[in-house]
Backbone bond lengths (Angstrom), bond angles and torsions (degrees), N, CA, C in turn:
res aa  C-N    CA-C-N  psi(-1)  N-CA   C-N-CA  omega(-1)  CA-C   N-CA-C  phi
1 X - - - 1.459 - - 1.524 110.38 -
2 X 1.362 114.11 147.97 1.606 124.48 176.37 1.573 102.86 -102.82
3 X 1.494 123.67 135.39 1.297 108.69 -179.05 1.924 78.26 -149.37
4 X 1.687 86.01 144.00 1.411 98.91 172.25 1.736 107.97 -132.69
5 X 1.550 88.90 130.29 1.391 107.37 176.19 1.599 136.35 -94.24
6 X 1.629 115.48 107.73 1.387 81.20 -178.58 1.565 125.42 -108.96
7 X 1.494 111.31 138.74 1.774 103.88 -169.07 1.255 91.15 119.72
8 X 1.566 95.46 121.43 1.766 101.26 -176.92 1.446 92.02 -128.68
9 X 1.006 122.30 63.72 1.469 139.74 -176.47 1.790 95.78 -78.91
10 X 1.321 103.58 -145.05 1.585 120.65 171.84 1.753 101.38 -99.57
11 X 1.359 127.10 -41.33 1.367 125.80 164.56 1.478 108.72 -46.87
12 X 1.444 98.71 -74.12 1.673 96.90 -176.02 1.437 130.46 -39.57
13 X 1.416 94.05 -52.66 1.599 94.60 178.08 1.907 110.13 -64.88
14 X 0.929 138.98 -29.89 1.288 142.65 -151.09 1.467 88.08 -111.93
15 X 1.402 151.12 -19.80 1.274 130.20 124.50 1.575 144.67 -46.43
16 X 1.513 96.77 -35.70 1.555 106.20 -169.23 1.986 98.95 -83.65
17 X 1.491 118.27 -25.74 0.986 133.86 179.57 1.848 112.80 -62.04
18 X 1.064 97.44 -37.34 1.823 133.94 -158.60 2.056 83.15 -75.28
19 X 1.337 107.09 -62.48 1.394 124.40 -157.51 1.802 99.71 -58.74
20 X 1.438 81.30 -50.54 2.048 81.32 -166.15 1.479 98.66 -83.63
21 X 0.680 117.53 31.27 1.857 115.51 164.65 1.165 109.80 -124.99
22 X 1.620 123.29 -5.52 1.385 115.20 162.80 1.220 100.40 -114.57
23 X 1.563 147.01 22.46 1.333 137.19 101.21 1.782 76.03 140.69
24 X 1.346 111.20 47.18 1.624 96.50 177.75 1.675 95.45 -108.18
25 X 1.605 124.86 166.46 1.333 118.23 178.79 1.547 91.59 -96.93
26 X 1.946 103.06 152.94 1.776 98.19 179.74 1.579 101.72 -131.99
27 X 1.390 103.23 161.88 1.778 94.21 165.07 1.944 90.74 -140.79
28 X 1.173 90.84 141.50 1.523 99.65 177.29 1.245 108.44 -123.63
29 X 1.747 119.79 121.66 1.043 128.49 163.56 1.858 128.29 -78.47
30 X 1.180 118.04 162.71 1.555 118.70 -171.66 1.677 93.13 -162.50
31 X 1.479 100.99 176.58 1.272 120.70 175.28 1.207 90.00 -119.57
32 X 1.485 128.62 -32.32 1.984 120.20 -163.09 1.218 85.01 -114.99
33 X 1.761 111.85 115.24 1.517 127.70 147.94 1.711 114.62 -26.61
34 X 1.290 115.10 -64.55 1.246 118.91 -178.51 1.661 111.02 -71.09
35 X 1.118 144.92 6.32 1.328 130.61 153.61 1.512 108.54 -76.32
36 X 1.252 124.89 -8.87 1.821 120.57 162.17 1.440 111.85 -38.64
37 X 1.870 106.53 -56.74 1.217 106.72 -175.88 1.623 117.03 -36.72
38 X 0.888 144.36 -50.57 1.224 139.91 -170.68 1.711 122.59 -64.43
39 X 1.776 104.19 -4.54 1.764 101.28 144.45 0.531 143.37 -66.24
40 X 1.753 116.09 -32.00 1.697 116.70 148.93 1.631 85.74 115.27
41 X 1.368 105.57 147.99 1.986 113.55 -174.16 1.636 98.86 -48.17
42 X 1.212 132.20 -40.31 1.784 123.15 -151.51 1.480 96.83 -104.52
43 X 1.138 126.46 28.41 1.735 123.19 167.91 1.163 101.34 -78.74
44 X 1.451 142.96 135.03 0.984 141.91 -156.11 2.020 106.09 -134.74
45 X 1.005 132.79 -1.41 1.078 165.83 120.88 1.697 122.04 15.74
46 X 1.154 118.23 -171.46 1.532 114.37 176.16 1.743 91.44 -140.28
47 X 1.465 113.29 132.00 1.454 109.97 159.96 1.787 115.89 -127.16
48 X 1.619 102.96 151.25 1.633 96.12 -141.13 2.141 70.02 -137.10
49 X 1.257 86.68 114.77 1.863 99.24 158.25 1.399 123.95 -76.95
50 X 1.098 114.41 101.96 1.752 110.44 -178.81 1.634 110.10 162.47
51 X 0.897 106.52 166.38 1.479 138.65 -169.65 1.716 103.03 -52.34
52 X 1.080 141.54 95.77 1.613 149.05 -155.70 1.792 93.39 -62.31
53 X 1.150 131.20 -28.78 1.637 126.35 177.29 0.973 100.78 -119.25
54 X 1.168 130.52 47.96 1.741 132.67 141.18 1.482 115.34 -66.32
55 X 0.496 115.36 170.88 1.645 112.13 159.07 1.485 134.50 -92.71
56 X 1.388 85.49 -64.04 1.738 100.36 172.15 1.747 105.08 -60.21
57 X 1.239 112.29 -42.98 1.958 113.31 174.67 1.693 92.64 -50.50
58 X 1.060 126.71 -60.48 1.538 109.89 -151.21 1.472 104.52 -86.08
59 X 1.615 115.12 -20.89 1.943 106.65 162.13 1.829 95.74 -60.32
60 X 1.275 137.53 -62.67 1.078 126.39 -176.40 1.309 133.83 -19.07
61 X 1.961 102.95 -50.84 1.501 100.93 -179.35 1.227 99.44 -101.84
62 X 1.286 144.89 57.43 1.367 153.82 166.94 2.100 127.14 57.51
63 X 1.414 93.36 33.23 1.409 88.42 -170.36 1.807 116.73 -56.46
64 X 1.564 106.10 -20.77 1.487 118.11 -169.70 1.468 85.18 -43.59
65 X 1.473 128.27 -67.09 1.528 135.35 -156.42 1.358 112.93 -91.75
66 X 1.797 117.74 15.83 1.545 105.13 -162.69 2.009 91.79 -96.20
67 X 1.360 101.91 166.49 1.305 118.50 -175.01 1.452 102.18 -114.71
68 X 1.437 117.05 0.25 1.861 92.28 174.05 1.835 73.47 -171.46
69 X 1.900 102.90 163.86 1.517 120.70 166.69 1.178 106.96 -144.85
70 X 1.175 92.33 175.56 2.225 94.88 -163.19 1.304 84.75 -159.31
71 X 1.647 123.46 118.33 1.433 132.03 138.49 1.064 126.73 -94.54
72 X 1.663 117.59 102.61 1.247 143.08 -155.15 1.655 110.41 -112.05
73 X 1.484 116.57 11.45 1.848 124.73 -162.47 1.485 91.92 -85.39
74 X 1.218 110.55 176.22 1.101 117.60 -159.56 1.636 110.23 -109.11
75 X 1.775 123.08 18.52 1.188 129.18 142.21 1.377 103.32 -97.28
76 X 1.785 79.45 163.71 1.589 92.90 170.64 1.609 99.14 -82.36
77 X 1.198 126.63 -72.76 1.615 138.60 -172.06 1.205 102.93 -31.43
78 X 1.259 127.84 -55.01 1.499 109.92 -167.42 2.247 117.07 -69.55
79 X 1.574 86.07 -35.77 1.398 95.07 -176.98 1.695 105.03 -49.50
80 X 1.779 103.93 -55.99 1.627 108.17 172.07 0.954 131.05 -37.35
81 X 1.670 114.01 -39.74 1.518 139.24 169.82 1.267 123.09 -58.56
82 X 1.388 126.25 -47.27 1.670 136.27 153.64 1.498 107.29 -50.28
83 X 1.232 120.79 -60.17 1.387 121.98 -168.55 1.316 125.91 -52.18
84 X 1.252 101.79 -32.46 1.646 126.14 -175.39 1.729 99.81 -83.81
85 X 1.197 116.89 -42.40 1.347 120.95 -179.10 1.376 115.54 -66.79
86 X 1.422 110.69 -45.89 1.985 100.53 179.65 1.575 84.06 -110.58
87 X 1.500 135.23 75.16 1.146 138.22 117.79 1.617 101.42 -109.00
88 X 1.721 109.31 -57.03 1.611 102.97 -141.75 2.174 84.16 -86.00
89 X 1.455 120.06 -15.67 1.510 102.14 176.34 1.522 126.96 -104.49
90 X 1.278 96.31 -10.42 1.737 100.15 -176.31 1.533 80.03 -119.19
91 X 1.179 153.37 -29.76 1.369 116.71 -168.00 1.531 145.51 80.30
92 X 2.130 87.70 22.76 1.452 105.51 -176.61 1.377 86.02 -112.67
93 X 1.472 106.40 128.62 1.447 124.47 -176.99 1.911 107.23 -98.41
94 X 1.027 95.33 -5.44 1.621 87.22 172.94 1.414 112.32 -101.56
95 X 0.966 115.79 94.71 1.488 124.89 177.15 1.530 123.73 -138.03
96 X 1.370 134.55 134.55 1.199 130.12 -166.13 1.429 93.15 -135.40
97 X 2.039 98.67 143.94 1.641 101.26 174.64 1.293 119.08 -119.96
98 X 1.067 123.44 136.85 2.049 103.14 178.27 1.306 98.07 -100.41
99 X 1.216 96.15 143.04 1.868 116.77 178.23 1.693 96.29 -111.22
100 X 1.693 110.67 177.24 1.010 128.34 -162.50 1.810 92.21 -145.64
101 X 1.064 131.55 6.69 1.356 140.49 -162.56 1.434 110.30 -147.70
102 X 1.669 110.83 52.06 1.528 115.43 179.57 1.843 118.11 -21.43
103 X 1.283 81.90 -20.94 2.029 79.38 -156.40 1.821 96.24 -77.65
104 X 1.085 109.30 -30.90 1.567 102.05 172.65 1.388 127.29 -91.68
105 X 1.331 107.48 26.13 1.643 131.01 155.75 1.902 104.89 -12.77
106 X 1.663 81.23 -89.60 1.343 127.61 -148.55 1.793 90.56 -46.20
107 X 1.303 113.20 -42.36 1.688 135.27 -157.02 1.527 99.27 -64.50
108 X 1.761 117.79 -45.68 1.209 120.17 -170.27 1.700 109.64 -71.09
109 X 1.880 96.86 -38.66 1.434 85.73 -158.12 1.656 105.50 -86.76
110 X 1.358 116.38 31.05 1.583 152.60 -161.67 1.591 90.79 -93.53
111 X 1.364 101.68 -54.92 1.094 122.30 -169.39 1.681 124.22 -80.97
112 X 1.060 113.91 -2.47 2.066 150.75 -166.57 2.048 78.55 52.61
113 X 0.964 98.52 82.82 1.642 101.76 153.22 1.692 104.41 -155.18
114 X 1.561 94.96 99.48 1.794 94.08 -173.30 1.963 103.46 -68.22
115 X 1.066 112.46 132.37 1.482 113.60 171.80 1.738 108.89 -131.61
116 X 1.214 122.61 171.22 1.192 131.79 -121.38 2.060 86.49 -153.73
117 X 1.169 99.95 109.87 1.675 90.19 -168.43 1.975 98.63 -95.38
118 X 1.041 105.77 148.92 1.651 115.65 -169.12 1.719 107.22 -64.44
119 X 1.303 90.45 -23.23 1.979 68.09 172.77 0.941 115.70 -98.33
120 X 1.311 144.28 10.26 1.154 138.52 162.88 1.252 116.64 -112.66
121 X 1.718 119.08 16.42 1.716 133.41 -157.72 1.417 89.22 -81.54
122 X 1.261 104.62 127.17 2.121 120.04 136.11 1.298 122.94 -112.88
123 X 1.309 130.37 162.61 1.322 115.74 -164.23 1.757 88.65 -96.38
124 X 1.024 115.70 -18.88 1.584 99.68 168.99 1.726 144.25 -56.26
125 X 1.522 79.99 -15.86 1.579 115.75 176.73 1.548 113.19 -69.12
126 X 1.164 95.01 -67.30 1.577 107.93 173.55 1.173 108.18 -52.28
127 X 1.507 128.97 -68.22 0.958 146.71 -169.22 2.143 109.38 -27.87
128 X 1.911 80.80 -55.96 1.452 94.21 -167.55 1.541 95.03 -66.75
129 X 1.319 132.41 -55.87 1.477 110.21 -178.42 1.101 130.96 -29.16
130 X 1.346 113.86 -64.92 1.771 139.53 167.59 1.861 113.46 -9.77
131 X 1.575 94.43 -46.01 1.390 125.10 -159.33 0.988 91.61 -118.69
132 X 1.367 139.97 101.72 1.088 123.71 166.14 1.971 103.61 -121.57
133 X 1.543 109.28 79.60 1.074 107.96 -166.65 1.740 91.29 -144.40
134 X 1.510 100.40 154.82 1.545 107.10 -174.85 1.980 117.72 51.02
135 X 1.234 116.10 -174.34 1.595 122.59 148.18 1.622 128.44 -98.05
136 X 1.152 106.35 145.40 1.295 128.41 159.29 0.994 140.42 -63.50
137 X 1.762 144.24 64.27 1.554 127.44 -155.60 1.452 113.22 -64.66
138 X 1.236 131.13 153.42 1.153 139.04 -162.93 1.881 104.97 -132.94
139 X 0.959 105.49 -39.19 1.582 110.59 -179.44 1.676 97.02 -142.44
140 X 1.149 105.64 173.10 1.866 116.53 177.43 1.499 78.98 -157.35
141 X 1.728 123.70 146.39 0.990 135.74 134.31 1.687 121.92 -47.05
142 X 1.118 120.00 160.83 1.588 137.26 -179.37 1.469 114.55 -53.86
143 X 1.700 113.38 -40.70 1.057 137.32 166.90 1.745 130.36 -66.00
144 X 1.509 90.28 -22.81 1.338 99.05 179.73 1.817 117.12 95.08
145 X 1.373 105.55 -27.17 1.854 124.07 -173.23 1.210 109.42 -49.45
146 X 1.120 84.66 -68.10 2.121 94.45 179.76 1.783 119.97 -106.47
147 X 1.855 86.54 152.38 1.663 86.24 -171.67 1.486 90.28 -127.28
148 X 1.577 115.39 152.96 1.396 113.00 143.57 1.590 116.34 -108.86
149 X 1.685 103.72 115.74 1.303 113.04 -178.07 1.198 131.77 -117.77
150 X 1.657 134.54 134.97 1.657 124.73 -169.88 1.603 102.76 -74.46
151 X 0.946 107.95 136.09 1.543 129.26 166.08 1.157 134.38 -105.67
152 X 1.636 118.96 129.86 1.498 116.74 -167.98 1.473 94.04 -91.19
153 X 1.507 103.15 141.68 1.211 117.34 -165.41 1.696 109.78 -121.12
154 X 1.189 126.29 129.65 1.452 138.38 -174.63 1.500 113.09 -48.98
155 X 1.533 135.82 113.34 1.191 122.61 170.87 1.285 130.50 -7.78
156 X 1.960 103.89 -48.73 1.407 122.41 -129.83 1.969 87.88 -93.88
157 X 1.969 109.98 2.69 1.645 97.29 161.24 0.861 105.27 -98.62
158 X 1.476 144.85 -2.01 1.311 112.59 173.94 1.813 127.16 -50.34
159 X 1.321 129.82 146.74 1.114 139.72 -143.52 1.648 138.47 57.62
160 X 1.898 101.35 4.31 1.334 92.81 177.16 1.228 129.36 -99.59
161 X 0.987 133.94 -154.76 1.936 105.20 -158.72 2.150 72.26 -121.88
162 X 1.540 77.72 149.22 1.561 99.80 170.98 1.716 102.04 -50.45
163 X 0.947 123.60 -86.14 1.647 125.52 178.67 1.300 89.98 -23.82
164 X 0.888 128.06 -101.22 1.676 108.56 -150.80 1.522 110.86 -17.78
165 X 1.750 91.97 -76.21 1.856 91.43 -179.92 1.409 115.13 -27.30
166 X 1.292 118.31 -54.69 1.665 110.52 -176.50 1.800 108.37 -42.76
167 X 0.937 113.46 -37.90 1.359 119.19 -148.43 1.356 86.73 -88.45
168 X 1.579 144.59 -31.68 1.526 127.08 -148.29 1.338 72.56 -92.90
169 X 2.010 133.42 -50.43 0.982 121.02 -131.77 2.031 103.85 -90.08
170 X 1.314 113.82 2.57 1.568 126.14 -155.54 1.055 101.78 32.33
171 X 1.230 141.85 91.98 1.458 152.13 166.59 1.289 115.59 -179.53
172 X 1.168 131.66 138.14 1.337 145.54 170.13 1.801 97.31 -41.86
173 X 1.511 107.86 160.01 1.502 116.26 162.24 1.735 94.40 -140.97
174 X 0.788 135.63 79.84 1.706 138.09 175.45 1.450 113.86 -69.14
175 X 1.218 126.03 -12.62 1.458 106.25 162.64 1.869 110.05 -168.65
176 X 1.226 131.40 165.38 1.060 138.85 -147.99 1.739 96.84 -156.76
177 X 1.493 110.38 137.41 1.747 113.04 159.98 1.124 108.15 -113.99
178 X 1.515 109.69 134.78 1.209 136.14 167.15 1.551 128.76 -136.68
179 X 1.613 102.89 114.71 1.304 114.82 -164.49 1.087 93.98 98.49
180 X 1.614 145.72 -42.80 1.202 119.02 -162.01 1.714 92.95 130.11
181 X 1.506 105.06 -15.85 1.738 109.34 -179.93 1.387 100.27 -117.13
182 X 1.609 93.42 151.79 1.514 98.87 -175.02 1.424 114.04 -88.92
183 X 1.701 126.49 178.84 0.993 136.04 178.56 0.938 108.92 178.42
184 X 1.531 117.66 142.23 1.672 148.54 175.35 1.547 98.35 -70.87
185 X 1.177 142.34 112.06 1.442 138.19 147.73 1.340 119.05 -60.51
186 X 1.439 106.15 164.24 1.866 118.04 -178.57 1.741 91.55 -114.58
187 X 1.236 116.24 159.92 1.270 97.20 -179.68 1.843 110.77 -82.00
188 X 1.129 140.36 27.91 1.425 154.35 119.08 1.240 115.15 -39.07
189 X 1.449 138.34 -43.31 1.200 135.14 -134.13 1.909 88.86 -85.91
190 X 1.090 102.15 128.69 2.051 103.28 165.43 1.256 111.94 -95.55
191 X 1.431 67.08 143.53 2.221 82.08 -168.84 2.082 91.20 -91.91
192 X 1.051 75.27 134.40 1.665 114.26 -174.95 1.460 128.24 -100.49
193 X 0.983 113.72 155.21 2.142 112.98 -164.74 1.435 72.73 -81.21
194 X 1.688 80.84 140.47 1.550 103.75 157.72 1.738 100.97 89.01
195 X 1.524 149.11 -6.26 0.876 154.62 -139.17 1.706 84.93 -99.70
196 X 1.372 120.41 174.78 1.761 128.63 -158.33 1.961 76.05 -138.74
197 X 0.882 134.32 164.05 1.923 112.90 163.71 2.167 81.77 -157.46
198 X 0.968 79.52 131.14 1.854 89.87 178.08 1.723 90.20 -115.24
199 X 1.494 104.86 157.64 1.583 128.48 -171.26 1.575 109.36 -142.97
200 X 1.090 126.95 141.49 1.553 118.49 177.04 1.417 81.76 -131.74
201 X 1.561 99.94 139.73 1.433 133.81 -137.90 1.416 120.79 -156.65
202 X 1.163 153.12 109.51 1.509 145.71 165.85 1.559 99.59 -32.75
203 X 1.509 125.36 158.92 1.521 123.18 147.73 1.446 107.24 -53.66
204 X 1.444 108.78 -41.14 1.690 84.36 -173.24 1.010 144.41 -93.10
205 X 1.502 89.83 16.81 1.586 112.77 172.17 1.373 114.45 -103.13
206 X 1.061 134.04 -19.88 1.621 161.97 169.56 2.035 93.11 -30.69
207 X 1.278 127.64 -55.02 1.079 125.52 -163.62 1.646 99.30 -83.66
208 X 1.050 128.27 -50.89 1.522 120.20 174.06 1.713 123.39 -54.39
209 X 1.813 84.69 -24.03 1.665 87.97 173.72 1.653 123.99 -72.11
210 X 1.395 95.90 -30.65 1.484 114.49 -170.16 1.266 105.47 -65.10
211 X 1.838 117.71 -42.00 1.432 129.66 -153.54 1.943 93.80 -74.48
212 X 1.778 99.81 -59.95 1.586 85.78 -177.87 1.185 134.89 -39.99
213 X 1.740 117.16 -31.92 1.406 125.32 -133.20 1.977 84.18 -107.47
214 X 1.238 118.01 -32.22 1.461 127.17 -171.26 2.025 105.46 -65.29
215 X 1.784 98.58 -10.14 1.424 90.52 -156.32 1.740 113.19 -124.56
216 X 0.931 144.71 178.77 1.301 129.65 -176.74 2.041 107.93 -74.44
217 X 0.964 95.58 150.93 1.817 88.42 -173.11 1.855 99.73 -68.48
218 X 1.387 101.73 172.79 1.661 95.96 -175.97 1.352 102.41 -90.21
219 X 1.217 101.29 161.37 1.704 115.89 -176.23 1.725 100.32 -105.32
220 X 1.121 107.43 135.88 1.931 113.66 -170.23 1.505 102.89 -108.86
């Protein structure tokens, strides 16, 4: 995967760092040449000086071919501003924004741009969007039997009500982040763009879970 970052902050860098060690290619954008430094000598990467919703800046660091973006700068507006730009002009729908202004959450992901508000930010968060491939274990019992794990979930549920999912997936789903805050669902509750959805699961159910959830739900 190609993923371009913009904001070479302490997030950025410690994302873009995160990426190429699990063997993804990165390009990180900035306005300050010298915030590169903070990739550290063995980043191996592309870094691109300029304005993260430019245009020509983000053909630079390869968005034509990138598979995910992350506005990680240290406004909110501009990050929104990138996000919106290589969704609604290049047409890469995986993109995540971090805000600094929890309360305008709701507004972005209004907009299908899931973002990630800073007080409640981990870089695992982001991370997991980016990637939205396989599950995530989150806990393992003592025994090893059971896991509770986040699951990437197929566009094509957004709007379906948690209960159902329980029911296609036979497994509990006990909790879901949204906004960046957690919550217990009812089986009413609709799962929503941008939603995190965790499942507790046998291991050996873990692979059937992955397969449903990776794919469009079935049509009856």
């Amino acid at each position: 995967m190609h993923i371009v970052i913009m904001g070479c902050g302490r997030v950025g860098a410690s994302l873009a760092r995160s990426l190429e060690k699990r063997g993804h290619s990165v390009s990180v954008i900035d306005v300050l040449q010298e915030s590169f430094r903070r990739l550290g000598p063995t980043f191996q990467g592309k870094t691109v000086k300029g304005v993260g919703f430019d245009r020509k800046v983000l053909e630079r660091a390869g968005i034509q071919r990138a598979d995910g973006f992350a506005a990680v700068s240290s406004g909110d507006n501009s990050n929104i501003l990138a996000a919106r730009v290589v969704r609604e002009t290049f047409e890469v729908h995986n993109v995540v924004a971090r805000i600094y202004d929890e309360g305008r959450a709701e507004v972005y992901e209004r907009l299908g741009i899931p973002s990630v508000a800073t007080v409640r930010w981990t870089s695992d968060q982001i991370l997991r969007r980016l990637l939205p491939s396989g599950s995530e274990p989150q806990w393992r019992d003592p025994s090893g039997t059971v896991r509770l794990v986040e699951v990437h979930v197929h566009p094509d549920w957004v709007g379906h009500t948690v209960g159902a999912m329980q029911a296609a997936a036979q497994a509990p789903l006990p909790f879901l982040l949204r906004f960046g805050v957690g919550q217990v669902p009812t089986e009413s509750t609709v799962f929503q763009d941008g939603d995190l959805l965790y499942a507790a699961v046998t291991n050996d159910g873990v692979p059937d879970l992955e397969h449903l959830f990776a794919n469009p739900p079935a049509k009856h």
